[in-house]
C-alpha positions as CSV (number, residue, x, y, z in Angstrom):
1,X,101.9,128.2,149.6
2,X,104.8,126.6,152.1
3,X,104.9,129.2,154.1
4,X,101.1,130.2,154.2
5,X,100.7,126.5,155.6
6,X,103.1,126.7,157.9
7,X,101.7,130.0,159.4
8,X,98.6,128.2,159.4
9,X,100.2,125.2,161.4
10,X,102.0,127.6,163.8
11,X,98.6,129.4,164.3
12,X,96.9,126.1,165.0
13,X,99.9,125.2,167.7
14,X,99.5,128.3,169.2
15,X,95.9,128.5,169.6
16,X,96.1,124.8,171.4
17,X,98.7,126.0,173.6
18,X,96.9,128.8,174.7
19,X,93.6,126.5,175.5
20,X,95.6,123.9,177.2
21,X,96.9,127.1,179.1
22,X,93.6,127.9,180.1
23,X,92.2,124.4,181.1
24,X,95.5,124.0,183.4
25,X,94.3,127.3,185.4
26,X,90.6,126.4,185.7
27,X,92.0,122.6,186.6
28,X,94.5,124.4,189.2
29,X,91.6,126.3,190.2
30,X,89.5,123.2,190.8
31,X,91.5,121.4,192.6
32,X,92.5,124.5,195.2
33,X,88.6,124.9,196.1
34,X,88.9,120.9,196.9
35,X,92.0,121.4,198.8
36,X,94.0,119.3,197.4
37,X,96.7,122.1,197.3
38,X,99.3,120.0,195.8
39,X,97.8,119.3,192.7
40,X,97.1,122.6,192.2
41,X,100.3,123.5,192.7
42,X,101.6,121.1,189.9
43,X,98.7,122.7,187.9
44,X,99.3,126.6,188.2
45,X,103.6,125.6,187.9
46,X,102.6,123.8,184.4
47,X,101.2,126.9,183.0
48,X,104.0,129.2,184.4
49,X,106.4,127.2,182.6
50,X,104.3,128.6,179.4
51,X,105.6,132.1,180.2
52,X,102.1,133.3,180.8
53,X,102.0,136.2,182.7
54,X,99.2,137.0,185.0
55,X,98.5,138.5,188.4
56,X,95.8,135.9,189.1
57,X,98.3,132.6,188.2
58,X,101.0,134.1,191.0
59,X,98.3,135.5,193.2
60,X,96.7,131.9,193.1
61,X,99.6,129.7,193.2
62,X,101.1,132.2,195.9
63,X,97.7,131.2,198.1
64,X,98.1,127.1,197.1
65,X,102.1,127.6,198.3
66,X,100.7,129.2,201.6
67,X,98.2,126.3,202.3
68,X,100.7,124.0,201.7
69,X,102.8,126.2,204.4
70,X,105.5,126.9,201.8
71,X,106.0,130.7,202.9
72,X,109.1,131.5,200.9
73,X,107.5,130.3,197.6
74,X,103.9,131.7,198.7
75,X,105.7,134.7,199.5
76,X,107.7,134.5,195.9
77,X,104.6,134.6,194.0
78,X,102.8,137.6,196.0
79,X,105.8,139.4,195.3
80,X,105.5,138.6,191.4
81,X,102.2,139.4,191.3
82,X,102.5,142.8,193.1
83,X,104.8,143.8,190.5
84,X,102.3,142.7,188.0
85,X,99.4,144.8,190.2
86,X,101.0,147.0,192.6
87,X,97.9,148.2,194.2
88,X,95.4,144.8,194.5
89,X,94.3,144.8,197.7
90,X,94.2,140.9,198.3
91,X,98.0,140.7,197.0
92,X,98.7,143.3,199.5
93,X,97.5,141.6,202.1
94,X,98.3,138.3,201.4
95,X,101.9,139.1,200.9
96,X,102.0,140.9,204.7
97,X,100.4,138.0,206.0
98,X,102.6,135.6,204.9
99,X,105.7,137.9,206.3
100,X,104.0,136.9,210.4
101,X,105.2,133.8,209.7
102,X,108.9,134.2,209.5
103,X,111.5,133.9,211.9
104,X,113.5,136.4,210.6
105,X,112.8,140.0,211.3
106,X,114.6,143.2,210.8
107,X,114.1,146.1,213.5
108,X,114.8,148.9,211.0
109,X,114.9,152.8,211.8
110,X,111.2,154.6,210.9
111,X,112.2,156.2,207.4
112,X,111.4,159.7,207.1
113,X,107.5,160.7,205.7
114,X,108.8,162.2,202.3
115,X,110.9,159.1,202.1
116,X,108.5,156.4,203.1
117,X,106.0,158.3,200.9
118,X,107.8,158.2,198.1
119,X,109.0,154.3,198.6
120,X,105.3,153.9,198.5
121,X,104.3,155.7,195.6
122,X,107.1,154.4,193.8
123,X,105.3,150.7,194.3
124,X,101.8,151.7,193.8
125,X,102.2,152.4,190.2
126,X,103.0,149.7,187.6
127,X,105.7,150.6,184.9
128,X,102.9,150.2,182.1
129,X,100.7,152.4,184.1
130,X,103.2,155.2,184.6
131,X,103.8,154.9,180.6
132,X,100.6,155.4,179.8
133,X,100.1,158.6,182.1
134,X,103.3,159.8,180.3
135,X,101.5,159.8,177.2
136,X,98.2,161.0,178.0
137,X,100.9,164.1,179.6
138,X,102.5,164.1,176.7
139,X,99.7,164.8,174.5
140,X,97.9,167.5,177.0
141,X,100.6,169.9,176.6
142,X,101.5,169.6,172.9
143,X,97.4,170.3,172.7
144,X,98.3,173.1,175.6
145,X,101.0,174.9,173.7
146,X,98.8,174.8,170.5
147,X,95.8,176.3,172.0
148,X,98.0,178.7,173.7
149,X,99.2,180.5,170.7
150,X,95.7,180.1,169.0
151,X,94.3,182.3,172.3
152,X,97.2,184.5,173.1
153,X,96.1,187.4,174.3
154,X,92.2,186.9,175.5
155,X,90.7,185.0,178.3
156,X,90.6,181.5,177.5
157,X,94.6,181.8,176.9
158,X,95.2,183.4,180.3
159,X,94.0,180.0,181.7
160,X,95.3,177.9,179.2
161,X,98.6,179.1,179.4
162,X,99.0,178.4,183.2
163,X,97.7,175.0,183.0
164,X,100.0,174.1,179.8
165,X,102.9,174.9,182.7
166,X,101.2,172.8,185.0
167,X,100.8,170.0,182.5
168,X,104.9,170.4,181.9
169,X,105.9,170.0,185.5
170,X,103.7,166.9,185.7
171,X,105.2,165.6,182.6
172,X,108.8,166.0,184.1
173,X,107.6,164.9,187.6
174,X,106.3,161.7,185.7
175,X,109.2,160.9,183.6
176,X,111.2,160.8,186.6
177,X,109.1,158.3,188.2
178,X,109.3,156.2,185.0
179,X,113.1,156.2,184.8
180,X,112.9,155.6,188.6
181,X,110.6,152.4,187.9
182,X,112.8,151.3,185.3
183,X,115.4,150.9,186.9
184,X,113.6,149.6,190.0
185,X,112.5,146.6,187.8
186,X,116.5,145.7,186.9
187,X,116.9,145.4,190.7
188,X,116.9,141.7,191.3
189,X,115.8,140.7,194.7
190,X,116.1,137.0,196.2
191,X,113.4,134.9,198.5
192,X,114.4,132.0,200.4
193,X,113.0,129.1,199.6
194,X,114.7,126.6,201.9
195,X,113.8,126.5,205.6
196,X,117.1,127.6,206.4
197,X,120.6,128.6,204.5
198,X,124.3,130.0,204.9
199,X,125.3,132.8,204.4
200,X,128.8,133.0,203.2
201,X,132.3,134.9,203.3
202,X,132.6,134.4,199.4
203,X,131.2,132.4,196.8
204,X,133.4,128.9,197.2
205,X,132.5,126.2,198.7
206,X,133.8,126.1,202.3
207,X,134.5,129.2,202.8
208,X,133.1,130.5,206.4
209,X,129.8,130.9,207.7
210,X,128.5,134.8,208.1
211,X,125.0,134.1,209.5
212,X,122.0,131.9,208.7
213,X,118.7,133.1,207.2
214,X,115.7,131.3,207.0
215,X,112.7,130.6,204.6
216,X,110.8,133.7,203.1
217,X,114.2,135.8,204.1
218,X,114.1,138.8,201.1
219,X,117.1,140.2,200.6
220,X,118.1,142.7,197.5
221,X,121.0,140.7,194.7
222,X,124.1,142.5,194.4
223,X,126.1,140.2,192.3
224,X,126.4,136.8,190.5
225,X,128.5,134.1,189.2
226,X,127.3,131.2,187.5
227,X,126.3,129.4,191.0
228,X,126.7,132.1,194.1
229,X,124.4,135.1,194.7
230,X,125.6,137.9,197.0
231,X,122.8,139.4,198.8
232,X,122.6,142.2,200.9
233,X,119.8,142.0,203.3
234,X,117.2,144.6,204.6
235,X,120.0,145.3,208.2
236,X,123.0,145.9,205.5
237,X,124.3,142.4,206.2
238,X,126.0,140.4,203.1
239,X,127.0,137.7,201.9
240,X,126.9,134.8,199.4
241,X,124.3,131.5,198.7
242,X,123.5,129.8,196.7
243,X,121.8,129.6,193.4
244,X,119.8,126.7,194.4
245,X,118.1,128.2,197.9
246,X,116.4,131.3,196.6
247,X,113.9,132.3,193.9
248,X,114.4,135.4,192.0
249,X,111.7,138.5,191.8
């Protein structure tokens, strides 16, 4: 009986939680179509500190950041949200947009097309998306192989058998993509939320100056202690920061 009432009482905390969730995004919401862009700011943060993930909460709060002319924390939140939805066309373009208004920018080499393809298609695809064409793959050619040996030998198998092959490469092909995604999403990459920030030789106080980057600055994390991140940035340049300047994505 204790414990079916306390179930019951956990199910009842939960269930308010999630409601109060939900009246702090339409609430956000409200206030964004009034512009008041700072209270919907405090809004959409409120429910992000509920662990709710969502595309539309870091797509939204993302577009509240930018009104406010926040870029590094508007450009934060796109970022978030295009892992969430890798191919949403108003993250897309939001998240581009947002990157004209930095004052640091990176003349970089034209990648080859295989390569720049595969950087792209490598982003298009969410990791639950590739998991679930995995299986569907999966499944294809165990049916494959079975109808296989139940036609060996007439018509139907002469096709069967070919496409069963096919269905195999795909399944390898796909497999690498996922272990390729996986360990994409362990990469931990830094935006700078501060208008501007050192750059440092090593992560003690003092120590000299490399360059200075400025808000909405990306740049891929390489190491950690307990208060320095070294970053490498999109030129090859390193250094350390900061905890306190950057958001993690």
């Amino acid at each position: 009986m204790r414990a079916f009432l306390l179930w019951s009482l956990l199910m009842m905390v939960t269930s308010v939680f999630a409601v109060d969730a939900e009246g702090l995004m339409v609430q956000g919401n409200g206030h964004y179509e009034k512009g008041e862009f700072e209270s919907a700011i405090a809004s959409y943060e409120k429910v992000l500190a509920t662990d709710m993930v969502s595309t539309t909460l870091h797509y939204n709060l993302g577009c509240a950041y930018f009104s406010e002319k926040e870029y590094g924390k508007a450009i934060l939140q796109f970022e978030k949200a295009r892992q969430l939805s890798p191919r949403n066309p108003d993250v897309l373009h939001n998240l581009e947009y947002s990157r004209l208004f930095l004052k640091d920018r990176f003349e970089l080499p034209e990648p080859m097309p295989f390569i720049a393809w595969f950087k792209a298609l490598r982003k298009s695809l969410s990791l639950a998306e590739l998991k679930l064409l995995e299986q569907i793959l999966f499944s294809l050619l165990i049916l494959g192989i079975i109808l296989s040996r139940l036609t060996r030998g007439n018509s139907i198998g002469r096709v069967i058998t070919p496409a069963t092959i096919v269905t195999g490469v795909l399944l390898l092909v796909v497999g690498g993509w996922l272990m390729d995604r996986s360990i994409a999403l362990n990469e931990k990459h830094a935006i700078l939320l501060v208008d501007e920030a050192e750059v440092t030789s090593a992560p003690i106080p003092g120590s000299s100056t490399l360059f200075v980057i400025h808000e909405g600055t990306s740049a891929e994390i390489l190491d950690a202690t307990d208060a320095w991140y070294e970053l490498r940035l999109d030129d090859g340049k390193t250094g350390w920061i900061i905890h306190e300047a950057v958001g993690l994505y």
